[in-house]
Backbone as ProteinMPNN parsed JSONL, in Angstrom:
{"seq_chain_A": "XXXXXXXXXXXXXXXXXXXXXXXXXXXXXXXXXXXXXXXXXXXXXXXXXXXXXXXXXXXXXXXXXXXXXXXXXXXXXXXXXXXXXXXXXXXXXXXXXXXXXXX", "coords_chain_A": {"N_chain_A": [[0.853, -1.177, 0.0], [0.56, 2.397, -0.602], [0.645, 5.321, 0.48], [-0.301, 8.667, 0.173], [1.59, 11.897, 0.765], [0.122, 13.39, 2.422], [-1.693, 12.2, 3.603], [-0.054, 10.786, 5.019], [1.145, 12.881, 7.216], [-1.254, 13.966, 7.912], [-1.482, 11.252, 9.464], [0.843, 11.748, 11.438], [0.873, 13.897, 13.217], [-1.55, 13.667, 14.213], [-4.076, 13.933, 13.332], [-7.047, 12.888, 12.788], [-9.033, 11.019, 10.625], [-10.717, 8.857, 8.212], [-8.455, 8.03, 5.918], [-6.183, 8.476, 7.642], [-6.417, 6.743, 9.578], [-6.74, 4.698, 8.103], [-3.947, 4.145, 7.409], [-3.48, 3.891, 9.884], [-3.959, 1.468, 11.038], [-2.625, -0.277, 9.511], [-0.041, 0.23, 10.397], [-0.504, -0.508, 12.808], [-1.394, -3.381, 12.306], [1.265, -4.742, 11.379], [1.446, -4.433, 8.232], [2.709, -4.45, 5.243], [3.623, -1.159, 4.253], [4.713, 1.173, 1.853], [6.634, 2.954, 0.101], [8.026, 6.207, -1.504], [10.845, 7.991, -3.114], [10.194, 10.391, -2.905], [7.719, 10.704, -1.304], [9.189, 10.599, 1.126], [11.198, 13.04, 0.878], [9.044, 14.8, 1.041], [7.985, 14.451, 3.31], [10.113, 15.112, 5.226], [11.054, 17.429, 4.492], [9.213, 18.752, 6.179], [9.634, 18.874, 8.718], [10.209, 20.165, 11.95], [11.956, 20.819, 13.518], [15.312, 19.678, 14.549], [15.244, 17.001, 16.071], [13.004, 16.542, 15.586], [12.543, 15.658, 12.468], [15.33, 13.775, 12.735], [13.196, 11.531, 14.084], [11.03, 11.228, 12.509], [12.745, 10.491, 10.141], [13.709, 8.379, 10.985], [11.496, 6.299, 11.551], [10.628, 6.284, 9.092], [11.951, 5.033, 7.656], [11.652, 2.435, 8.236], [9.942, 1.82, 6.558], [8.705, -0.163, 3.516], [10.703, 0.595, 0.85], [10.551, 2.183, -2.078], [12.14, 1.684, -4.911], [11.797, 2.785, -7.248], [12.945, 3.684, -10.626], [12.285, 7.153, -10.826], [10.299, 8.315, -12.862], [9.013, 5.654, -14.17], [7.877, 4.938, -11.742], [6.317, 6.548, -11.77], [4.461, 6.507, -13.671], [3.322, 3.521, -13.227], [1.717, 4.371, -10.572], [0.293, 6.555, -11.955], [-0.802, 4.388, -13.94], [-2.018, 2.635, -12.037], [-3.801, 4.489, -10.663], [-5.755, 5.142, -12.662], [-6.884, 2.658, -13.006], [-8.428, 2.283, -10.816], [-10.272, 4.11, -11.169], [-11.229, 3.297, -13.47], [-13.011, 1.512, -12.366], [-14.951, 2.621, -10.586], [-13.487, 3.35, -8.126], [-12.072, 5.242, -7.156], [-9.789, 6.997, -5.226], [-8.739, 10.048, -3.877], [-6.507, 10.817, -2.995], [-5.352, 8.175, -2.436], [-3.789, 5.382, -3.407], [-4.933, 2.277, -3.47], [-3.469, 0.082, -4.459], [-1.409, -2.813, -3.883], [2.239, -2.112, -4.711], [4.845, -4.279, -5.826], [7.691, -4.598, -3.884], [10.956, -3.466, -4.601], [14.118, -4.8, -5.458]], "CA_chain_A": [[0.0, 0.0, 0.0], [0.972, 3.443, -1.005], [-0.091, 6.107, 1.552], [0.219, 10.112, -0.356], [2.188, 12.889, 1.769], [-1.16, 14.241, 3.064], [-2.664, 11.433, 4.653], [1.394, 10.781, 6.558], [1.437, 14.265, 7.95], [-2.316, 13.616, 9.008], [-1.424, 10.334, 11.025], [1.983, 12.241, 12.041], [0.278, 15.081, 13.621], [-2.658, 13.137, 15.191], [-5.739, 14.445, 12.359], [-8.058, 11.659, 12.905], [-9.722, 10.603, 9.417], [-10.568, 7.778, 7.586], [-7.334, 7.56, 5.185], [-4.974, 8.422, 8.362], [-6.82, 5.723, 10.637], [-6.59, 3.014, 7.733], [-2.491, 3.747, 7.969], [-3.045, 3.642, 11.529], [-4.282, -0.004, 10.71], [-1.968, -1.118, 8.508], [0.704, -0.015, 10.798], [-0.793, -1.802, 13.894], [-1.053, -4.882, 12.055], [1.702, -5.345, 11.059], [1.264, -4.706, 6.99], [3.508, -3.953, 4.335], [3.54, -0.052, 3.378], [5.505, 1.077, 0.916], [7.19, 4.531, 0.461], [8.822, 6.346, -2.464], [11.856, 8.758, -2.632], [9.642, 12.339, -3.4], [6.95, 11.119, -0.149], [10.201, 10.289, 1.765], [11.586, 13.93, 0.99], [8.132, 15.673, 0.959], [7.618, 14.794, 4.629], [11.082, 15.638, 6.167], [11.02, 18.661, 4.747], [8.281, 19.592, 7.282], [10.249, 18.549, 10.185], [9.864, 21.672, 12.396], [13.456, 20.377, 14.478], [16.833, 18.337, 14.25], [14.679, 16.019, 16.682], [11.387, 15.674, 14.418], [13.572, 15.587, 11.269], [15.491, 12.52, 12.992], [12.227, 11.03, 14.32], [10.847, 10.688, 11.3], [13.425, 9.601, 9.27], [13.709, 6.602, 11.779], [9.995, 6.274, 11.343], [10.082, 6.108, 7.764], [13.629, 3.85, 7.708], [10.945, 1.145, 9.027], [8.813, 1.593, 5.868], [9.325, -0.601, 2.315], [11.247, 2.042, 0.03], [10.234, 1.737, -3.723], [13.835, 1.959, -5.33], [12.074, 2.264, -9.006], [13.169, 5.081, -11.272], [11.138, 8.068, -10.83], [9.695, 8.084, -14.482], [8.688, 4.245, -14.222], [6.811, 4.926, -10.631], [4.659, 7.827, -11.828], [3.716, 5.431, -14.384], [2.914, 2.894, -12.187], [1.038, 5.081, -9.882], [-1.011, 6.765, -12.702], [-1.956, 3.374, -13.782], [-3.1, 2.115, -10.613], [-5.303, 5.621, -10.8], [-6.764, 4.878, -13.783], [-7.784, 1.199, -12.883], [-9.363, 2.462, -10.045], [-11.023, 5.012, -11.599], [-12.382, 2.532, -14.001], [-13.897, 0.783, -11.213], [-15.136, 3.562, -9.763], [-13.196, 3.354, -6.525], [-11.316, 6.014, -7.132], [-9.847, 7.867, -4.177], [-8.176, 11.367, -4.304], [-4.768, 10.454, -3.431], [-5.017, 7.08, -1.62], [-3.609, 4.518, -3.913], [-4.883, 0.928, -2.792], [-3.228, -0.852, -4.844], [0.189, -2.687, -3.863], [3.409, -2.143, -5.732], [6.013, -5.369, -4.811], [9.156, -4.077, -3.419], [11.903, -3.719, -5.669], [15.466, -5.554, -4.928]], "C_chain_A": [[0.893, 1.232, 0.0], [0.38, 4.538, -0.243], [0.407, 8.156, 0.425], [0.362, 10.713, 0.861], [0.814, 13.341, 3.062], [-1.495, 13.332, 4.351], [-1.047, 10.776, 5.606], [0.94, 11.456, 7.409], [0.204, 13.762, 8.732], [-2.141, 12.829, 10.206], [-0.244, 10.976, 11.538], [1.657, 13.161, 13.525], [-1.072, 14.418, 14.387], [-4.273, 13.486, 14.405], [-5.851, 12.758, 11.952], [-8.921, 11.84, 11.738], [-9.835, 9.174, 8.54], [-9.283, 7.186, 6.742], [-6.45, 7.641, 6.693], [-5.58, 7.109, 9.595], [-6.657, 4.252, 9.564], [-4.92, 3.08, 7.571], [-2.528, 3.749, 9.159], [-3.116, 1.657, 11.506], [-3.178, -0.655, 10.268], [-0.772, -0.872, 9.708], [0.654, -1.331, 12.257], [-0.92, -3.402, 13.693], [0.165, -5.285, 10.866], [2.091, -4.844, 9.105], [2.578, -4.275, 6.625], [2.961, -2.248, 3.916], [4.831, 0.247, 3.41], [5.37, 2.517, 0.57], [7.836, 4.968, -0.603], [9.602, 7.578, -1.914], [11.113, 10.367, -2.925], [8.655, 12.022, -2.056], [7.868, 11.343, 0.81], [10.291, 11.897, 2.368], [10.731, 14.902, 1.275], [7.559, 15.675, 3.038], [8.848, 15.316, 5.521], [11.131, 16.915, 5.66], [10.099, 20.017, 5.386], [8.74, 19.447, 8.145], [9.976, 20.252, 10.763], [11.315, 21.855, 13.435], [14.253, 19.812, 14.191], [15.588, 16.937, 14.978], [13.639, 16.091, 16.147], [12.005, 15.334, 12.912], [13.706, 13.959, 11.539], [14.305, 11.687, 13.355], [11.487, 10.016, 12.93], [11.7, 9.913, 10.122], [13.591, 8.694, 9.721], [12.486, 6.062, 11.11], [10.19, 5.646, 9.991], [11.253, 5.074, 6.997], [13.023, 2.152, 8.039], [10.449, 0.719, 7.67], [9.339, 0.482, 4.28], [10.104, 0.369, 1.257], [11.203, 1.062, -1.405], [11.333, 2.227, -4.243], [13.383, 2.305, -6.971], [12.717, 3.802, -9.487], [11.738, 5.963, -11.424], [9.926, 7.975, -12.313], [8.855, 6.859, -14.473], [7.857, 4.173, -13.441], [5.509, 5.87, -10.763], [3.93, 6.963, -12.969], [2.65, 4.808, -14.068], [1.75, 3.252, -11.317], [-0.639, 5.725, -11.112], [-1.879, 5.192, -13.202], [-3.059, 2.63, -13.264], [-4.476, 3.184, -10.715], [-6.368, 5.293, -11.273], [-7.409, 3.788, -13.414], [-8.765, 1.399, -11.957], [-10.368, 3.273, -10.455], [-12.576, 4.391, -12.538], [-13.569, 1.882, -13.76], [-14.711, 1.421, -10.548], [-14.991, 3.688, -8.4], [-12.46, 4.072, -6.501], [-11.135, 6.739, -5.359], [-8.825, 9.109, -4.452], [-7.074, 11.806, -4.226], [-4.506, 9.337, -2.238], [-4.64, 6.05, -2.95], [-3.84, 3.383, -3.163], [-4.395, -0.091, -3.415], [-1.523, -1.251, -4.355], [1.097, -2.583, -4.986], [4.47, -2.849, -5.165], [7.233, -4.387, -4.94], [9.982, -4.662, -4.244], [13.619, -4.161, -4.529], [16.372, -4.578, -4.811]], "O_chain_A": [[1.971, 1.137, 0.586], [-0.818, 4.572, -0.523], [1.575, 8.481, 0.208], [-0.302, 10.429, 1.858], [0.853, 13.501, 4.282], [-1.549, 13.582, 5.555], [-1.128, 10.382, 6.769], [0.345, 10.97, 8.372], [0.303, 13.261, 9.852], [-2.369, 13.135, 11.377], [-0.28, 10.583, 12.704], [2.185, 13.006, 14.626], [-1.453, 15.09, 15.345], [-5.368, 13.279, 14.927], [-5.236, 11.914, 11.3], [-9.623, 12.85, 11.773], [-8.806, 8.536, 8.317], [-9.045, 5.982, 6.835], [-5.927, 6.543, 6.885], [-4.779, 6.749, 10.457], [-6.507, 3.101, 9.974], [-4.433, 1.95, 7.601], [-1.433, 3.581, 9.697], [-2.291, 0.872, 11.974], [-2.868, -1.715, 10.81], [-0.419, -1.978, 10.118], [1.279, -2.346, 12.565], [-0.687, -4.327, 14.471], [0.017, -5.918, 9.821], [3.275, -5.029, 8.825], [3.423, -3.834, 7.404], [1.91, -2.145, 3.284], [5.74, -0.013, 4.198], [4.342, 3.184, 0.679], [8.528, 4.03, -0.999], [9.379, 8.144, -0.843], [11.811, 11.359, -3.138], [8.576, 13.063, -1.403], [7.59, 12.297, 1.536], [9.891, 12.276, 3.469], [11.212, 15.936, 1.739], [7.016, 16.54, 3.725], [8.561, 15.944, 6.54], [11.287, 17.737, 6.564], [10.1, 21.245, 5.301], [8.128, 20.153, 8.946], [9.64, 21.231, 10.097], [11.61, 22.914, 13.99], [13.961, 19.117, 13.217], [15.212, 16.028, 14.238], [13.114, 15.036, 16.505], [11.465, 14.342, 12.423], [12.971, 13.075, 11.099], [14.436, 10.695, 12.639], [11.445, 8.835, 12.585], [11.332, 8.976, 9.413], [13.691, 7.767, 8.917], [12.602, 5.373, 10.096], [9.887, 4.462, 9.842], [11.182, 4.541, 5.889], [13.646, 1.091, 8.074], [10.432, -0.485, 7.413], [10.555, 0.491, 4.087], [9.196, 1.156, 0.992], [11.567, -0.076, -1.703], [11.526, 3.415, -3.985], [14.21, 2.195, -7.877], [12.887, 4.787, -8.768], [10.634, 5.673, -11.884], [8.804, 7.47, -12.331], [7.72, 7.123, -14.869], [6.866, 3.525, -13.779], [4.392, 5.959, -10.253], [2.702, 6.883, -12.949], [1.477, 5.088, -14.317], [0.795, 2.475, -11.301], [-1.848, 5.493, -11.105], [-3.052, 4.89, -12.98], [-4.175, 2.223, -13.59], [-5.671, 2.901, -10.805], [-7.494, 5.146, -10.799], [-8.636, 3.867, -13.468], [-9.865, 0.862, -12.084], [-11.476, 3.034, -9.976], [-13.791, 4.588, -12.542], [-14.608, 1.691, -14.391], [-15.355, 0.742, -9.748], [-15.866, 4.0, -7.593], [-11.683, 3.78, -5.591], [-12.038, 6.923, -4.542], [-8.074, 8.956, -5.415], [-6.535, 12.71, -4.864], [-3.701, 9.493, -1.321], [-5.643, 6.024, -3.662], [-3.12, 3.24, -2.175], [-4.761, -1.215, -3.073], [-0.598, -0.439, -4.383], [0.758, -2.933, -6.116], [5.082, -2.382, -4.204], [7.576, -3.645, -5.861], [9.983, -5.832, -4.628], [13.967, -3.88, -3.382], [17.512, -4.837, -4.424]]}, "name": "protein", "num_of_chains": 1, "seq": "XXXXXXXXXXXXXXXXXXXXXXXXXXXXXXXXXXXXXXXXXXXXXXXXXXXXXXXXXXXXXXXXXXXXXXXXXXXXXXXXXXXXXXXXXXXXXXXXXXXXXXX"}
């Protein structure tokens, strides 16, 4: 699972909502989520300290890191969009679909 910047910061910060309570889920049990190098950078550069900075980057040192080439993942990502879209399960920047961890 693919979580967008928004709905991090939300569970980071404590904003109680449906997308930041189903990563509250996924972390409590356990799941696989999966992280790329632009959400990575898009949340430390909110750190507000050296000590929330480090925090988080521990935090997020836990998570799967998608190693693909940028170009190849927005791909990826828009596809997933679209399929959902087709389906009409679209959501507005929750991707539910997984992407297997690259080697």
């Amino acid at each position: 699972m693919i979580f967008d910047t928004s709905i991090r910061i939300d569970f980071i910060v404590g904003n109680v909502n449906p997308k930041s309570m189903l990563l509250k889920d996924y972390f409590d049990n356990g799941s696989t989520i999966n992280i790329c190098p632009c959400i990575v950078q898009e949340v430390l550069q909110g750190s507000k300290s050296v000590n929330h900075f480090l925090f988080l980057r521990d935090l997020m040192k836990g998570l799967t890191l998608l190693e693909q080439i940028e170009y190849e993942m927005s791909i990826n990502a828009a596809q997933m969009y679209f399929q959902l879209r087709k389906k009409a399960s679209s959501f507005a920047s929750l991707t539910t679909a997984s992407l297997p961890p690259m080697a």
